[in-house]
Structures are given as structure tokens and as C-alpha cells.
Backbone bond lengths (Angstrom), bond angles and torsions (degrees), N, CA, C in turn:
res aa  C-N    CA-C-N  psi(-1)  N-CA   C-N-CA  omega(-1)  CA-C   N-CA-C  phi
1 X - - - 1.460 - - 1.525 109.59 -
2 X 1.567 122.15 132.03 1.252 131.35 170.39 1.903 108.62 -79.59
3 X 1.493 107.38 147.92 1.071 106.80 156.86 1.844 107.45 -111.67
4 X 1.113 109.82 120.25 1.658 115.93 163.90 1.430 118.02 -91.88
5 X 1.538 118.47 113.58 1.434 115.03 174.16 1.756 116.24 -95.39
6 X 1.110 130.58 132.57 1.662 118.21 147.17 1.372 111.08 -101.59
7 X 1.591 125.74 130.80 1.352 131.24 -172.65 1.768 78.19 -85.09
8 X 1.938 92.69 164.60 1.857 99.26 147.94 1.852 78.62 159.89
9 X 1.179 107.75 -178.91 0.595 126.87 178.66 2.212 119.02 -99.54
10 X 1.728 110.80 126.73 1.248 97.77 -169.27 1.767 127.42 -68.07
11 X 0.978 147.98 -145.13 1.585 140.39 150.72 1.793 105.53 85.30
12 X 0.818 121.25 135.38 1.644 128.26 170.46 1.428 137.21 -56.31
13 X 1.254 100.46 -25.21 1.249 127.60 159.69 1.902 117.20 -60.96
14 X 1.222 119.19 -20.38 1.318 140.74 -177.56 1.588 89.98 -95.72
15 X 0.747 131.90 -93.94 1.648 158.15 -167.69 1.739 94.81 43.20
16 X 1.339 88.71 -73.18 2.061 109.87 -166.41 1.303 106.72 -105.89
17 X 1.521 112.61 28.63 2.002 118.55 146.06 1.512 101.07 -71.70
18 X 1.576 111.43 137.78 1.144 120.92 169.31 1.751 116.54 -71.57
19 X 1.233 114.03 -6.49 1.553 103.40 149.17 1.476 128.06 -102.99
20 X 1.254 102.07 41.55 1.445 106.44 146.20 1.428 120.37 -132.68
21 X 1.343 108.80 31.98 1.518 125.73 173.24 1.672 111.87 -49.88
22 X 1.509 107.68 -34.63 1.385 118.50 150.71 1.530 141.35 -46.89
23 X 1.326 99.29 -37.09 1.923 102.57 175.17 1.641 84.81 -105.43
24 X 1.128 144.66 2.25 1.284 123.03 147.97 1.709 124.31 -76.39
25 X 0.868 123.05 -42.35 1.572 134.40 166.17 1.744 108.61 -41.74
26 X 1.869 101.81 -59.52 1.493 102.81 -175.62 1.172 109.32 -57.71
27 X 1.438 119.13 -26.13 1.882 134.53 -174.33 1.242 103.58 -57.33
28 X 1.116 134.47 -43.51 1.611 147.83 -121.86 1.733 81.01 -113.45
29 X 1.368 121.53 -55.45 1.714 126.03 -173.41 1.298 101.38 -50.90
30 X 1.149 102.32 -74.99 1.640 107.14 167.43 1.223 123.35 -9.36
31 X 1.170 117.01 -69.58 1.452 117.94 -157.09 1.438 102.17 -90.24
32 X 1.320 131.22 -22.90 1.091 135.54 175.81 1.334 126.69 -70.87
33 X 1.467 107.72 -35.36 1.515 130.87 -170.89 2.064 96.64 -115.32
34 X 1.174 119.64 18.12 1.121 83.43 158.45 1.162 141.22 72.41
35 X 1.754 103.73 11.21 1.704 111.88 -153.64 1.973 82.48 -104.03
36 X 0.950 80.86 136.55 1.930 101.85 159.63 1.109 133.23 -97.25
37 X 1.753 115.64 135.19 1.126 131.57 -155.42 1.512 113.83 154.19
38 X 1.701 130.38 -159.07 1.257 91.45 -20.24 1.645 139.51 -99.21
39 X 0.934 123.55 -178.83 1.647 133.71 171.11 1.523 107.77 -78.34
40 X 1.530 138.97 169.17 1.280 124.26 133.10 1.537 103.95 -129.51
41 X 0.992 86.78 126.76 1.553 106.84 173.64 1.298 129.01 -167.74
42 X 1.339 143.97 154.00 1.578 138.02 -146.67 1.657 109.12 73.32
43 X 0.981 127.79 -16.25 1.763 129.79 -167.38 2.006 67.43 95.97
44 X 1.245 122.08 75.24 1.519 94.44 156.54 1.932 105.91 -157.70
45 X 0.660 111.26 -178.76 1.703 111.92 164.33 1.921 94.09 -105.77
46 X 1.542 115.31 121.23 1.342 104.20 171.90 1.507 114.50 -98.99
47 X 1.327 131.01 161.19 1.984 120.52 150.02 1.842 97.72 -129.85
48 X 1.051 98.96 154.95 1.569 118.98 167.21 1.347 107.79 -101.09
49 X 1.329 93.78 145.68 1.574 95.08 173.02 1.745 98.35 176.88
50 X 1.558 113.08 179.97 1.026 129.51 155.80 1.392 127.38 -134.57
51 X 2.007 101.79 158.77 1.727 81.14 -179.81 1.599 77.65 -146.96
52 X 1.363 99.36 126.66 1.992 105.32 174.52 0.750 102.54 80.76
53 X 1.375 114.42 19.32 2.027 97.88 150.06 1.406 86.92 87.80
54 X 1.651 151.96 12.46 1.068 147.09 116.00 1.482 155.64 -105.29
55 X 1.748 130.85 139.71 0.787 105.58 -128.56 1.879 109.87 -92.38
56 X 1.145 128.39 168.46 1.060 115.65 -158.90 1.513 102.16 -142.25
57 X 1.218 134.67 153.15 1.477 149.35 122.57 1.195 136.99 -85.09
58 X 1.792 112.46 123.48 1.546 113.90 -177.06 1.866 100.87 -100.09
59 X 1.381 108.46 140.27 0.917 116.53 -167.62 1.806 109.75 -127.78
60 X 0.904 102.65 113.90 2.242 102.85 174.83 1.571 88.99 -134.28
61 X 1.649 74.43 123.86 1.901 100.54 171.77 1.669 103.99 -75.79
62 X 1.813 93.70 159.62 1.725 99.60 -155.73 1.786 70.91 -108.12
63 X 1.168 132.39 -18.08 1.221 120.74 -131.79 1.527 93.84 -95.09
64 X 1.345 149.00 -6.74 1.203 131.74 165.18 1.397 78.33 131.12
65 X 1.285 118.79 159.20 1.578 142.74 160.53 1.528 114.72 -23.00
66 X 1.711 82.28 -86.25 1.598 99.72 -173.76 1.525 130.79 -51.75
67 X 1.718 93.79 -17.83 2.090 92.27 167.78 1.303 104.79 -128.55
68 X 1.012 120.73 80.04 1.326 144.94 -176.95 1.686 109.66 -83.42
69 X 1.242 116.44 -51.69 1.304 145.34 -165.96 1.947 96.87 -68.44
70 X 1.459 91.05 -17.53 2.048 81.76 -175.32 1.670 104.33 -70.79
71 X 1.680 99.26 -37.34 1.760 107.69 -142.53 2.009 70.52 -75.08
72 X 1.283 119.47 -56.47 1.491 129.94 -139.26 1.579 85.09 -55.14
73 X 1.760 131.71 -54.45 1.168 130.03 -172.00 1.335 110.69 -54.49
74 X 1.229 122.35 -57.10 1.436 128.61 -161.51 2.335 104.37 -49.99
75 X 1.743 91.90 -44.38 1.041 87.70 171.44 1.808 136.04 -65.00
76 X 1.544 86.36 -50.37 1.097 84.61 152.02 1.493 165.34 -40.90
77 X 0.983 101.17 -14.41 1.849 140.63 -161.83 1.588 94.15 -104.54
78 X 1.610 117.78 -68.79 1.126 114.02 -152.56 1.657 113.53 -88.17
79 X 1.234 110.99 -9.92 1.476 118.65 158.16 1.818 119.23 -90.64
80 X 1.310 120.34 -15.49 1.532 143.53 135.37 1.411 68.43 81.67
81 X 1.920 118.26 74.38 1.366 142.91 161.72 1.541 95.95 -89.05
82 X 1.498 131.94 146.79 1.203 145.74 148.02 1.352 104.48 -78.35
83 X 1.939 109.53 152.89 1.465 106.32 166.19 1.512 121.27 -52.82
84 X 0.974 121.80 -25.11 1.689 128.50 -157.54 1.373 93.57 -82.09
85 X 1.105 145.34 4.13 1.675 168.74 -126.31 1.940 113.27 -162.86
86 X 1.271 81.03 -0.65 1.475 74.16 176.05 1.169 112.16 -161.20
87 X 1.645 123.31 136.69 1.492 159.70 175.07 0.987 138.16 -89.93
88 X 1.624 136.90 98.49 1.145 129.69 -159.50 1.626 109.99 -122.41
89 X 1.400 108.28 113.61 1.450 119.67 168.20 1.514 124.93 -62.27
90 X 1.082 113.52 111.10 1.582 116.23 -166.85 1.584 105.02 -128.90
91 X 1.504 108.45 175.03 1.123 140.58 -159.21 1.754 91.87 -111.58
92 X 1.231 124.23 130.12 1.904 111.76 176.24 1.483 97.26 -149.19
93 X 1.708 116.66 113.61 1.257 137.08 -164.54 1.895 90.23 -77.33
94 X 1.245 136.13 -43.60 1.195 139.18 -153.90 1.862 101.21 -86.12
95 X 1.322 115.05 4.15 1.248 127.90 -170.65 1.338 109.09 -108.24
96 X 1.338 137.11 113.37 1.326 149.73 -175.01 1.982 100.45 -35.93
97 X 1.179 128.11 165.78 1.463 112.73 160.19 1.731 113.87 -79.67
98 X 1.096 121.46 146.18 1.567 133.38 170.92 1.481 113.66 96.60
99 X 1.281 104.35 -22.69 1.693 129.03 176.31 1.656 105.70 -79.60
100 X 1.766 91.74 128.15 1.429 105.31 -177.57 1.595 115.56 -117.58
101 X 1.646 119.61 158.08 1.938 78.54 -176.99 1.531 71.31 -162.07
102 X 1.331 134.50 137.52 1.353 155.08 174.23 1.896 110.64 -91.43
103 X 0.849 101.18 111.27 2.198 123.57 171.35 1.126 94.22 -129.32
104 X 2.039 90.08 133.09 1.506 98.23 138.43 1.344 103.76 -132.11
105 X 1.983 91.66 166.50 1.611 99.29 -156.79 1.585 129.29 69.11
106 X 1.163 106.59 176.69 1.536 109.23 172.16 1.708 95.11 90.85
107 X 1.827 104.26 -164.55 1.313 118.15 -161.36 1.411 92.37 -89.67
108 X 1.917 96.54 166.15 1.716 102.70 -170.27 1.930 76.08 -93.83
109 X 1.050 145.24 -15.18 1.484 125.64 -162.52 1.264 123.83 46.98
110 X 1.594 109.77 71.28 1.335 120.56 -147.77 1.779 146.53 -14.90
111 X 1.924 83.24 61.84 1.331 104.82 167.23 1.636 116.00 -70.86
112 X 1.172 134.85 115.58 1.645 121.07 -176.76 1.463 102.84 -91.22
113 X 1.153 118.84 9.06 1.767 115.80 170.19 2.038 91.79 -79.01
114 X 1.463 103.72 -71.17 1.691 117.77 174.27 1.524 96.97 -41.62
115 X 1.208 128.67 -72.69 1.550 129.93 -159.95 1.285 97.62 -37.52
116 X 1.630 136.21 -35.28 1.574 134.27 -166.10 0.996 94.45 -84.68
117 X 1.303 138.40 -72.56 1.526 155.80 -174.57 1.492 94.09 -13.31
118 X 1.530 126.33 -54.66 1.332 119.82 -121.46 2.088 77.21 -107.48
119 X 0.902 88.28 -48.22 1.634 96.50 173.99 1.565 115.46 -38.99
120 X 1.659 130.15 -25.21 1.074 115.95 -126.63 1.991 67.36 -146.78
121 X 0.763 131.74 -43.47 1.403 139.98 163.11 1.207 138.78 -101.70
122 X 1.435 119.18 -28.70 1.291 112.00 -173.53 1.592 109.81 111.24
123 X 1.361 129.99 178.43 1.238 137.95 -178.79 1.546 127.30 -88.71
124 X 1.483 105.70 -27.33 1.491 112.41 -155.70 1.683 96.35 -77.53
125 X 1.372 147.41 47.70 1.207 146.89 164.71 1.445 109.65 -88.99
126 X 1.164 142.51 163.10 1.436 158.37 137.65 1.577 103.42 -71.31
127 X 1.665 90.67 128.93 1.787 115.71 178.95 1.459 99.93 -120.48
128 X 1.404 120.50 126.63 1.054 121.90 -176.17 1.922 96.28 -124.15
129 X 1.910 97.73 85.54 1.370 97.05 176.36 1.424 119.22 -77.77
130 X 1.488 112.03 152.05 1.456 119.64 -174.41 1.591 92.26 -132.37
131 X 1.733 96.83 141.61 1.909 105.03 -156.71 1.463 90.27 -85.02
132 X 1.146 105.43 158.87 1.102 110.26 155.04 1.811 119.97 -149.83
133 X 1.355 84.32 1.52 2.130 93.63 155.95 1.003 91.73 92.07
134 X 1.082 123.07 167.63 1.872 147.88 173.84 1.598 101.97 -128.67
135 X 1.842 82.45 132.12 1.764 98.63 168.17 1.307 123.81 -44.30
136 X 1.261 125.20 -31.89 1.709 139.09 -154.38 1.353 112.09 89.31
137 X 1.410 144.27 -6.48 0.953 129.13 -172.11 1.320 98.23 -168.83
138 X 1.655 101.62 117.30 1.892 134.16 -177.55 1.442 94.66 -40.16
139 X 1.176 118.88 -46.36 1.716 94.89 -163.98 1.604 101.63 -93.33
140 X 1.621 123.62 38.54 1.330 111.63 153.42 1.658 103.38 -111.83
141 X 1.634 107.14 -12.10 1.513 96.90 -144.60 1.959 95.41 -58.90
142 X 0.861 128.28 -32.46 1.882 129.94 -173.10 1.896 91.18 -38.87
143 X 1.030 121.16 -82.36 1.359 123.73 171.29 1.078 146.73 -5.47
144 X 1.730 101.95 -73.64 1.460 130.63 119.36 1.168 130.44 -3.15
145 X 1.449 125.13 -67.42 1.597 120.50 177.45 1.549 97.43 -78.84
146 X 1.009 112.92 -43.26 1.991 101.15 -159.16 1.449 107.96 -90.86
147 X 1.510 118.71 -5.82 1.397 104.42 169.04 1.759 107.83 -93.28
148 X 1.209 92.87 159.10 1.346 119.69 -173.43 1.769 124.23 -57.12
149 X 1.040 112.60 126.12 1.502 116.48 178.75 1.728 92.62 -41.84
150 X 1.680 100.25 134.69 1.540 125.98 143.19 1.302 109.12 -33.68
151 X 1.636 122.91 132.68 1.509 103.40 117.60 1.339 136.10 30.56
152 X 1.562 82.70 -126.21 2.174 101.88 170.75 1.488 108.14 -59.51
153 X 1.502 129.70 22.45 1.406 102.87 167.33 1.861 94.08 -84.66
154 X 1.412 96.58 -29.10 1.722 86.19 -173.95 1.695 122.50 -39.82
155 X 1.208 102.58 -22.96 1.339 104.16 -174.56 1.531 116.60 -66.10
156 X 1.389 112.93 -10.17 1.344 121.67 -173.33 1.689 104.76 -135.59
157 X 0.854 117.70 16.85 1.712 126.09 -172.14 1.385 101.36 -117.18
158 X 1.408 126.67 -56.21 1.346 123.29 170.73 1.233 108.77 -40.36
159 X 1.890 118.47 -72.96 1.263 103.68 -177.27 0.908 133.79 -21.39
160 X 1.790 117.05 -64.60 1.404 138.33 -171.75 1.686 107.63 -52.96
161 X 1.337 127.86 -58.17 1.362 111.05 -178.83 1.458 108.32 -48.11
162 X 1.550 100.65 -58.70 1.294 102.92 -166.88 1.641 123.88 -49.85
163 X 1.069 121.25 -40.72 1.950 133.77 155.34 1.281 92.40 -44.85
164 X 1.414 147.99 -81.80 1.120 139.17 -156.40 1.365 124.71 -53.04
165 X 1.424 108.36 -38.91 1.797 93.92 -169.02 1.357 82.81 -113.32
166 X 1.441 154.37 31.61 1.727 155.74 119.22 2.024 83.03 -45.07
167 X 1.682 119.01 -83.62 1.078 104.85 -160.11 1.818 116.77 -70.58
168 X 1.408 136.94 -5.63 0.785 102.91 174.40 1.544 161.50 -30.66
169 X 1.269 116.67 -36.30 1.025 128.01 -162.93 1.864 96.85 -78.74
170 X 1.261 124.23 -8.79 1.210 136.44 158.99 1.531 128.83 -38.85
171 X 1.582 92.63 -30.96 1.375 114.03 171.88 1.560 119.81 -86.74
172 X 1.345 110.23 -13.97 1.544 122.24 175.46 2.094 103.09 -84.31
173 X 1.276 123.57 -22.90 1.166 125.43 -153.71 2.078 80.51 -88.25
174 X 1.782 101.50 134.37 0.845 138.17 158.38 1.567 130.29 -90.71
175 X 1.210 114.16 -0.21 1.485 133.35 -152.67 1.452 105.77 -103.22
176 X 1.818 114.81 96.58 1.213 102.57 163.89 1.930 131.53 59.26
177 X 1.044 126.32 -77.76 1.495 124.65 -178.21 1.650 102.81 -74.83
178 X 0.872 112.38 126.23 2.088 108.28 162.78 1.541 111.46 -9.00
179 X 1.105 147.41 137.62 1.143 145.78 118.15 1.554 109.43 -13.97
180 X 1.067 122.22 -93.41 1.988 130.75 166.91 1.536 102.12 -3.17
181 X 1.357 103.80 -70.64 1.418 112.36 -144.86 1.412 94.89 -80.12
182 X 1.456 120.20 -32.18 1.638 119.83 175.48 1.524 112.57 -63.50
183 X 1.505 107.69 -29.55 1.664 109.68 -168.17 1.774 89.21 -89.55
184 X 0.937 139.41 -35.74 1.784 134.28 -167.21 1.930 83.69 -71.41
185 X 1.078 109.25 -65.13 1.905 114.07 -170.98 1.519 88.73 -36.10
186 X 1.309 154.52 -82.57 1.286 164.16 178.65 1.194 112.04 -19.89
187 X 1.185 122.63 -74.45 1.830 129.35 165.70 1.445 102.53 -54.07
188 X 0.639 144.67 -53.92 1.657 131.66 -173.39 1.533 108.83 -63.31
189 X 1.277 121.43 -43.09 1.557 129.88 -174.71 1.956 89.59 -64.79
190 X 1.058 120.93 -44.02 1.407 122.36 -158.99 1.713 99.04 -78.43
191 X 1.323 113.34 -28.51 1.391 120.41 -167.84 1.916 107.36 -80.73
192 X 1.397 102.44 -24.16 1.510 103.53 -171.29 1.262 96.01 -31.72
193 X 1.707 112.27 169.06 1.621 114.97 156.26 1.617 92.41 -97.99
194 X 1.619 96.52 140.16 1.898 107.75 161.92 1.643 91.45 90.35
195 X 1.218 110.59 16.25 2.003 96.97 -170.09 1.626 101.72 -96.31
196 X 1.121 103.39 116.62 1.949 112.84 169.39 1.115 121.47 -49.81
């Protein structure tokens, strides 16, 4: 069993902050794949579903950003998921916008959604950051993450969900090539311009 996370923040008022580019991605699986729900439980909104012929849980914490790592553990625990088992859709300021790039392990780069995660589990998870560019200057980035996608970012945001949960099930494949590197090969094939 996979665990799928989207970080963001819960409430409506969040919805179209670019740090919840994460419960937009898990949104996008959803509806694409068919998964049912949702549930709440873990401190979380849950859906069931599968993708590749394995079975999976999507998981978005209710609990606010910064303790993210409670709802993700609790789940984690009680389905007795390993990190190597679990995927977390994120928001990544150091990431150009439209640009996607798959790590696991390593530093959260003071993500406080990751900073919990790692606290509450450890490192060995898969981060599946999604860019969303930097202002140029630290004392805008607060702004930056919690204000709301542009406009014209749609022009490059649709794609991106849409590439992402097209390749999800990339993340279910056990076969030889990385998972990562099979799910980035997927989004890029989906991202061509003119690609069927």
C-alpha cells in the first residue's frame, strides 16, 4: 500500500495559495483516478483508491501546514506504511514555476510542512516538489507562498497537475527504473508541446 500526501494548508480561504499546490496535485489524482472519499480521519481528509494495480491512500492534513507530520504519522503507523511507501506533494520555493523535480530524503529547506514530516518520521520519504519560483527577495518570500496563484500562472499550473496525476500511477510501478525517475519520464512526456 502507497501513502500519497498533498501538504497546504485546510479552509477556503487557502484554496488558490501557491502553498497548497500540494492538496491541488492530490485533487487532480482524485479526480482522475477515481479514488473515493473523502473520509476524515488521521487529523486528515482521506480517499481510497488505486493507481497500477496498487492500492493506495491520499492523505491532506486538516491540521494546518506546520503539523503536518502528526496526521501523515498517525497514518502511517496504522496502515504500518514504510517511508519508501510514501509520497509527498509539496510546494518548493527554490524550484523555477512549472518545474517539477522528485527527492528522497535530505533537507526540508525550510519547508515547515517537511520540517514536521521529518520530525515525526524521519527522512527516508519521497518529496515530490512542485516549483513555484521565488520572489527575488527573502523578505517577500512569506507573501509569496501564501498568496494566491496569478491569473497567467494557470497557463502553466493546469498543465502541471494535469502531467502529474496522468503520471501518477508511476509511483505504483515497482519495475526495475526508480519510481522518481519513471514518474519525472511521465510528466515530461505529458508536458511536451503538441504531445497526444
Amino acid at each position: 500500500m502507497l501513502l500519497v500526501v498533498g501538504l497546504g494548508n485546510p479552509g477556503n480561504k487557502y484554496n488558490n495559495n501557491r502553498h497548497n499546490i500540494g492538496f491541488m496535485a492530490v485533487d487532480e489524482i482524485v479526480r482522475r483516478h477515481n479514488f473515493t472519499g473523502p473520509k476524515s480521519r488521521f487529523q486528515a481528509l482521506t480517499y481510497d483508491g488505486r493507481l497500477g494495480g496498487e492500492k493506495v491512500l491520499i492523505l491532506k492534513p486538516q491540521t494546518f501546514m506546520n503539523l503536518s507530520g502528526q496526521a501523515v504519522s498517525e497514518a502511517a503507523r496504522f496502515y504500518k506504511i514504510p517511508p519508501e511507501d510514501i509520497f509527498v506533494f509539496h510546494d518548493e520555493l527554490d524550484i523555477p514555476a512549472a518545474k517539477i523535480k522528485f527527492k528522497t530524503g535530505g533537507g526540508h529547506a525550510g519547508h515547515n510542512g517537511l520540517r514536521n514530516i521529518d520530525q515525526h518520521m524521519g527522512k527516508n520519504y519521497h518529496r515530490i516538489r512542485m516549483g513555484i519560483g521565488h520572489p527575488g527577495d527573502k523578505d517577500r518570500v512569506h507573501g509569496h507562498v501564501l498568496g494566491d496563484f496569478a491569473k497567467a500562472d494557470r497557463d502553466w499550473l493546469a498543465p502541471l497537475l494535469d502531467a502529474a496525476a496522468h503520471a501518477a500511477p508511476a509511483l505504483a510501478d515497482q519495475s526495475g527504473e526508480t519510481r522518481g525517475a519513471k514518474f519525472l519520464n511521465e510528466v515530461g512526456l505529458r508536458l511536451k508541446p503538441n504531445n497526444k
